[in-house]
N, C-alpha and C positions, 0 to 999 in steps of 0.2 A: 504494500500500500504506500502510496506514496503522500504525504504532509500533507497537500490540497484537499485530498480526497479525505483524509480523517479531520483536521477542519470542517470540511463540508457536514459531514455525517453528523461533527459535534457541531454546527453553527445551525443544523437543520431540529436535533433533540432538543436544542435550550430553546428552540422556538417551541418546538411541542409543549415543552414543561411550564414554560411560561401564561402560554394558552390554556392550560390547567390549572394553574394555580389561578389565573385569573380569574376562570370560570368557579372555582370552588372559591375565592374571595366573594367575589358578588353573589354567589350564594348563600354563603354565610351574611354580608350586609342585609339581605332579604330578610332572614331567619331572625337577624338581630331586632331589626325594623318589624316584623310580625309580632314576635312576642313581644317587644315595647309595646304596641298596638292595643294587643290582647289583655295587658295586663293595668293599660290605663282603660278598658274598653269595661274592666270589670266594676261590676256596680253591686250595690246594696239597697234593696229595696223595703221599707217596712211598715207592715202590715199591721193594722191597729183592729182590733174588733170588739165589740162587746156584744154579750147576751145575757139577756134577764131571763132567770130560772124562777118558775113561782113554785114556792117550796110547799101546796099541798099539792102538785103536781107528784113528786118524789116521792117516792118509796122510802117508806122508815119516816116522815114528814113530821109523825108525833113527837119521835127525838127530838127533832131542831125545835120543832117550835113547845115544846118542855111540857110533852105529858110523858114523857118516859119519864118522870117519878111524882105521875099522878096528878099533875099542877092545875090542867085545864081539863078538868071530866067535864060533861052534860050528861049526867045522868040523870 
């Protein structure tokens, strides 16, 4: 082999490799840029509710409202 020729071969692979690293740079800028994205994109949302229970509704009701020891009979 003659010096031109292994130049050539090595001045044609650092174009390859370059071409690759390139491509896997800007893809990783992508990836970076995404998950930034994703991560400011995430939110918190909160949900308030209420509900009124009317307690003779309830099972066991005489507890809460205090004849479990006797307090409100109608007999």
């Amino acid at each position: 082999m003659q010096a031109k020729e292994l130049l050539h071969i090595l001045k044609t692979q650092n174009k390859r490799m370059f071409i690759a690293w390139l491509i896997t740079f800007i893809a990783f800028i992508g990836l970076l840029g995404y998950t930034i994205w994703l991560l400011n994109d995430i939110g918190s949302a909160e949900v308030i509710s209420t509900q009124e229970i009317d307690s003779s509704d309830i099972e066991y009701s005489d507890i809460i409202n205090g004849d479990y020891y006797g307090e409100n009979q109608t007999d």
